[in-house]
N, C-alpha and C positions, 0 to 999 in steps of 0.2 A: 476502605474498599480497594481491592485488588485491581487493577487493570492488564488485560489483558493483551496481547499482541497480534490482531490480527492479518494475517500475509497477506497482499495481494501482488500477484503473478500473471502475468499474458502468457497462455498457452500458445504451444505452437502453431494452432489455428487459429490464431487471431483471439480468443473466448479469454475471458480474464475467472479465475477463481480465487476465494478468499478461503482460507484455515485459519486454525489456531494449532498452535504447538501440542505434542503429546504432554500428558504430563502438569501442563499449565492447569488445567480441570481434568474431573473424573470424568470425562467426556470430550471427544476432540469437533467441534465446530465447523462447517464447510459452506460456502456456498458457491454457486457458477451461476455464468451469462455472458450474453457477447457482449454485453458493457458494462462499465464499472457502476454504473449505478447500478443494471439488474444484478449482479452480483452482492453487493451492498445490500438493496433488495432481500434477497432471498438470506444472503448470512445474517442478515435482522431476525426474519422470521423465524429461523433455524433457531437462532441464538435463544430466542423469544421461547420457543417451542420446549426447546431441550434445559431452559434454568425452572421451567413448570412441569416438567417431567421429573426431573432430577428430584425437584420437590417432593411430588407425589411421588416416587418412588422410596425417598430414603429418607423423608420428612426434613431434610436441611436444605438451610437456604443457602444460595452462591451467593454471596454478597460480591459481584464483580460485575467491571464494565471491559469495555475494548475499545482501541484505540488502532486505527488500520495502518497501515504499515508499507509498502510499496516497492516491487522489483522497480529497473530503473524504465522497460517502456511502460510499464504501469505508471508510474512517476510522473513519466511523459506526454501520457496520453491525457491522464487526469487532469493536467494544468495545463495541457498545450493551450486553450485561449488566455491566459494569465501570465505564461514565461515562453516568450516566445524563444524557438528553438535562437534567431539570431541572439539573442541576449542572453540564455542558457550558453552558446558559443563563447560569448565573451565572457562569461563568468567563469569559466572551467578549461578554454583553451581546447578544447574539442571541435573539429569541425563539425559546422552545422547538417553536411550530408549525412556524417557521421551519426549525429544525431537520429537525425530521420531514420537512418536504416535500426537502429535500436526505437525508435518509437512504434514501428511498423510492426517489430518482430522479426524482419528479415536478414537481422544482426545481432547477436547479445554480445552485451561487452563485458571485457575480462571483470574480473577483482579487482584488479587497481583503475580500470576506467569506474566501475560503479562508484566505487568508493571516493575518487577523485571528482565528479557528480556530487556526490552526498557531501562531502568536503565542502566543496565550493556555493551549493546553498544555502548548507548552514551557517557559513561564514556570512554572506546576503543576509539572512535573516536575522544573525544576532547584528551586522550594520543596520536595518531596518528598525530592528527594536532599537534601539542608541539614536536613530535618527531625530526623536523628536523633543525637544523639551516639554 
């Protein structure tokens, strides 16, 4: 089974939406909401809707799933009760105002801040899997 990539992004109003890549399926996926779960939400239904059409239309089946995917205030927002911005601060060397203004939206940060973010989690996370005997 194929898995998919699904984006999610905080638009400039605040509103988070989810895609899929062109290309990835004969069909590109979307969904929107002002929060990540309605968004989740409706790229479910969407996803749901369009692998039963695709069907019916071309009699094949998508054998695929999705797996969501996250700009850095989407990142942000998603977990902010779970990593808190102090501790995301100390993991990445980022100030935590810093932070905040990319969690709001009222900031986006370069390529090498995102990526320096995504660095430094996943480094946490493969410590966290090793944590345990």
């Amino acid at each position: 089974m194929k898995t998919i990539k699904a984006h999610i992004e905080q638009g400039k109003d605040g509103t988070f939406g989810i895609y899929t890549d062109c290309g990835e399926l004969p069909f590109v996926v979307i969904g929107d909401g002002r929060t990540i779960s309605a968004a989740k939400a409706e790229f479910a239904a969407v996803w749901d809707a369009s692998i039963v059409s695709y069907k019916e239309r071309t009699g094949k089946q998508i054998d695929a799933t999705y797996t969501f995917v996250y700009d850095t205030p989407s990142f942000l927002q998603e977990y902010k009760g779970i990593i808190t911005l102090s501790g995301l601060s100390k993991l990445t060397g980022i100030n935590k105002t810093q932070l905040s203004h990319y969690m709001t939206g009222t900031r986006r940060p370069t390529e090498a801040t995102h990526n320096k973010i995504k660095q430094s989690v996943h480094q946490f996370a493969t410590e966290l899997e090793h944590a345990f005997v």
